[in-house]
C-alpha positions as a LaTeX table, in Angstrom:
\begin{tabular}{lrrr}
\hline
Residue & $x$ (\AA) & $y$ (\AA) & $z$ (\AA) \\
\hline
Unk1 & $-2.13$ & $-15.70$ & 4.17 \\
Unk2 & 1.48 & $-14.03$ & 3.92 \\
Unk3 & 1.99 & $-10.24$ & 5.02 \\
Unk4 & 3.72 & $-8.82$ & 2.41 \\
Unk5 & 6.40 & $-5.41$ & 3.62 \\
Unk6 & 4.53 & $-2.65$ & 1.52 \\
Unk7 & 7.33 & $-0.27$ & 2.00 \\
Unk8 & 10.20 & $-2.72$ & 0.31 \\
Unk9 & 7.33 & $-3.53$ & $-2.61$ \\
Unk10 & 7.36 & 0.41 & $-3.35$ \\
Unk11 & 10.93 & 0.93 & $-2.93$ \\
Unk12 & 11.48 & $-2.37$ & $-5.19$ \\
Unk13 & 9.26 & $-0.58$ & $-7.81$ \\
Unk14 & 10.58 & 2.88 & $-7.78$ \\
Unk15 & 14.29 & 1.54 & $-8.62$ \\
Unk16 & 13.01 & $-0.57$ & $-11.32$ \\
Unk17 & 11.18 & 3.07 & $-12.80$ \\
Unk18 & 14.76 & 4.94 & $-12.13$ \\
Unk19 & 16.36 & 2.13 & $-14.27$ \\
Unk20 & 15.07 & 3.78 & $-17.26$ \\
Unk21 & 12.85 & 7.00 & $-17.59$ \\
Unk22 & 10.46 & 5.44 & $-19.95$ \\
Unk23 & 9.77 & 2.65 & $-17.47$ \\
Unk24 & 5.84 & 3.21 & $-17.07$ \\
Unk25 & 5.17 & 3.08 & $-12.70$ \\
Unk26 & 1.97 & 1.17 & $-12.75$ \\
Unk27 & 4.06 & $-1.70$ & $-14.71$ \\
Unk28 & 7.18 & $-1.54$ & $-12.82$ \\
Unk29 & 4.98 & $-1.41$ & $-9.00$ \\
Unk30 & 3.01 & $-4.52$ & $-11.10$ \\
Unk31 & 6.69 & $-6.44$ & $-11.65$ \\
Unk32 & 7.28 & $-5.62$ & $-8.09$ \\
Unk33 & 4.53 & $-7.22$ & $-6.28$ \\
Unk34 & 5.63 & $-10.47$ & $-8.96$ \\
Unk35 & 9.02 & $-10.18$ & $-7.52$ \\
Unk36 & 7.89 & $-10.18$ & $-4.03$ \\
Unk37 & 5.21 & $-13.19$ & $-4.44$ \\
Unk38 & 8.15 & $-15.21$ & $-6.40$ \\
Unk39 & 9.89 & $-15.27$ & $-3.24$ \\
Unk40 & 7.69 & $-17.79$ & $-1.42$ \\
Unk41 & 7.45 & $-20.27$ & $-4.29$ \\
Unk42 & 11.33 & $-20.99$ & $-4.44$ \\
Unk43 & 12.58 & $-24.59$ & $-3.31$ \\
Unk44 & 15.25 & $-24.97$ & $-1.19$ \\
Unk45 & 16.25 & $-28.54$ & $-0.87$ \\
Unk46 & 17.85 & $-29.76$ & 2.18 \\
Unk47 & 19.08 & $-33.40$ & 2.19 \\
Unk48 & 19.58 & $-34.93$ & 5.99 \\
Unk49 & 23.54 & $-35.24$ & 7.43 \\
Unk50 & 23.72 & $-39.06$ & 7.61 \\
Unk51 & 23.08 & $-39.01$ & 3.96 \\
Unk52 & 25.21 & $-36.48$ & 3.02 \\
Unk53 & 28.00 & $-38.29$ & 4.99 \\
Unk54 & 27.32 & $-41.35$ & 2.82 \\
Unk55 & 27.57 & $-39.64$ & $-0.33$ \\
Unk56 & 30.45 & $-37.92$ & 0.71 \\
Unk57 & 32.12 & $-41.59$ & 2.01 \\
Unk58 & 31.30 & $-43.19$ & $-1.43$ \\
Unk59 & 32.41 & $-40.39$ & $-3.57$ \\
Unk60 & 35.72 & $-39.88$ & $-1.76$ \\
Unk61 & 35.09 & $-35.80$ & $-1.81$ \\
Unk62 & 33.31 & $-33.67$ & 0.55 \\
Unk63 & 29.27 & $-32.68$ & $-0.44$ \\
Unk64 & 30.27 & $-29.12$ & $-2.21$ \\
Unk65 & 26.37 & $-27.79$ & $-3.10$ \\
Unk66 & 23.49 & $-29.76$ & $-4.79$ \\
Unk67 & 20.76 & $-28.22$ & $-7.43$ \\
Unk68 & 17.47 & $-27.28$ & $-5.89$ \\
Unk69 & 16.14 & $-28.32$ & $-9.67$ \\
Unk70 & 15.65 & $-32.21$ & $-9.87$ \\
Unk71 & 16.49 & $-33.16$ & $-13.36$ \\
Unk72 & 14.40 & $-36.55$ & $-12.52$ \\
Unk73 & 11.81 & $-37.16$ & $-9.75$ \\
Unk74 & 10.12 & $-41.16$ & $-9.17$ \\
Unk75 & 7.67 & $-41.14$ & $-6.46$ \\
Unk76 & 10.38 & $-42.50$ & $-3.42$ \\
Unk77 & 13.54 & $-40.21$ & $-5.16$ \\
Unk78 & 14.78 & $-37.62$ & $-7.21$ \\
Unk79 & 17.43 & $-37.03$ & $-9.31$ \\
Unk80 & 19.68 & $-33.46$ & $-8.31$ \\
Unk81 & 23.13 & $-32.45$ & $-9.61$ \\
Unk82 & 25.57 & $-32.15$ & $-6.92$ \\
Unk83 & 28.84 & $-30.93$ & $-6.65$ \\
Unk84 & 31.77 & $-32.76$ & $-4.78$ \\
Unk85 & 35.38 & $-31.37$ & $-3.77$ \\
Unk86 & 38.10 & $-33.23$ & $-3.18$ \\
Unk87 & 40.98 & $-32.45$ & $-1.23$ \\
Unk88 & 43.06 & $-30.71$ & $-3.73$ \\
Unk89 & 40.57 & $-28.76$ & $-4.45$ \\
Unk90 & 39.03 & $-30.17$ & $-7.51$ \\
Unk91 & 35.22 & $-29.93$ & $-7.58$ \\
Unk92 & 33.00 & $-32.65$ & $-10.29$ \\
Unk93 & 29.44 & $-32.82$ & $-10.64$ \\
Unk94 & 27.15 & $-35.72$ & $-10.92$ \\
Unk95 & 23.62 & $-36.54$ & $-10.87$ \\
Unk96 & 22.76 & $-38.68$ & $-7.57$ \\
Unk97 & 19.56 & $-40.53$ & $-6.88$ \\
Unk98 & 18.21 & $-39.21$ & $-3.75$ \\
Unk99 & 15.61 & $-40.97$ & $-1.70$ \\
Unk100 & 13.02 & $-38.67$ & $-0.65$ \\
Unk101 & 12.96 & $-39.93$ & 2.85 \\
Unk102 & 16.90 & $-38.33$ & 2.93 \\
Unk103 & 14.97 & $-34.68$ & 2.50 \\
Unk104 & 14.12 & $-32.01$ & 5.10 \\
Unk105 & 10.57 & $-32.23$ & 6.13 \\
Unk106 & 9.40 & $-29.37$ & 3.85 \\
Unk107 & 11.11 & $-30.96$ & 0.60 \\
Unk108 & 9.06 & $-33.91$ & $-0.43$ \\
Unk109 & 6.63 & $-32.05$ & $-2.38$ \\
Unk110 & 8.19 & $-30.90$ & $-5.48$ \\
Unk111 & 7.56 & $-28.37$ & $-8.12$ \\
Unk112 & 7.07 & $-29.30$ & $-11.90$ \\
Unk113 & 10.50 & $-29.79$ & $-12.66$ \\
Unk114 & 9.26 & $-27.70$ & $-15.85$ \\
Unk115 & 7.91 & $-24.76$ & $-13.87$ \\
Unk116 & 11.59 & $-24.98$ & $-11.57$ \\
Unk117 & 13.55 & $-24.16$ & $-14.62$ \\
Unk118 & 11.29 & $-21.40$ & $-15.16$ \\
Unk119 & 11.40 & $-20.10$ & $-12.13$ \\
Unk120 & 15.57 & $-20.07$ & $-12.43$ \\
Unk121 & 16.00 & $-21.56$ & $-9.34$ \\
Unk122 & 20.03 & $-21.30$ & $-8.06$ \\
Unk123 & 22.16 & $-23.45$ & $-6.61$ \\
Unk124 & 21.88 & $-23.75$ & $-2.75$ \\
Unk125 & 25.52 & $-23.50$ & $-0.97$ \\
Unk126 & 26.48 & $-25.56$ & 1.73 \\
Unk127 & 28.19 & $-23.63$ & 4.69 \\
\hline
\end{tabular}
């Protein structure tokens, strides 16, 4: 079970009740704790170098980011937008078939891909 930082859940809620006056405490500590319990059900995808060389070799552009939202998943791969930039500068997306054996260890069990959209997951950046 996850420890959860009390003192950042109260200040979270307190600048959510200074956003507006009429903001009601109980509700905004409520949308707090949500906040704070969202944070350990977001997906961050990692996909493994020697793949990400390949794509990069076959697309002629450097991996830019990917999605962490697969817009198709198949039980050995998924489907993610990822961005490429070339060496000018120019940066196109397209969807890529992934296998799931190119994933970090912690990425090949997936959310819904309906309940990822809901949860607004953003793009990951690669350093």
């Amino acid at each position: 079970m996850r420890k959860y930082d009390l003192s950042v859940i109260m200040k979270r809620a307190w600048e959510l009740k200074k956003e507006d006056s009429n903001n009601i405490f109980s509700i905004c500590l409520k949308m707090a704790w949500e906040e704070e319990k969202g944070k350990d059900k977001e997906v961050k995808i990692s996909i493994k170098s020697w793949f990400q060389s390949k794509m990069e070799n076959e697309n002629g552009a450097s991996l830019y980011s990917w999605g962490n939202t697969p817009v198709r998943e198949t039980a050995k791969a998924i489907l993610l937008p990822v961005t490429f930039q070339t060496s000018y500068g120019r940066e196109f997306t397209e969807n890529c078939w992934i296998p799931k054996i190119c994933l970090g260890k912690d990425e090949k069990k997936f959310m819904v891909v309906e309940y990822a959209k809901k949860a607004g997951i953003p793009l990951l950046k690669r350093a």
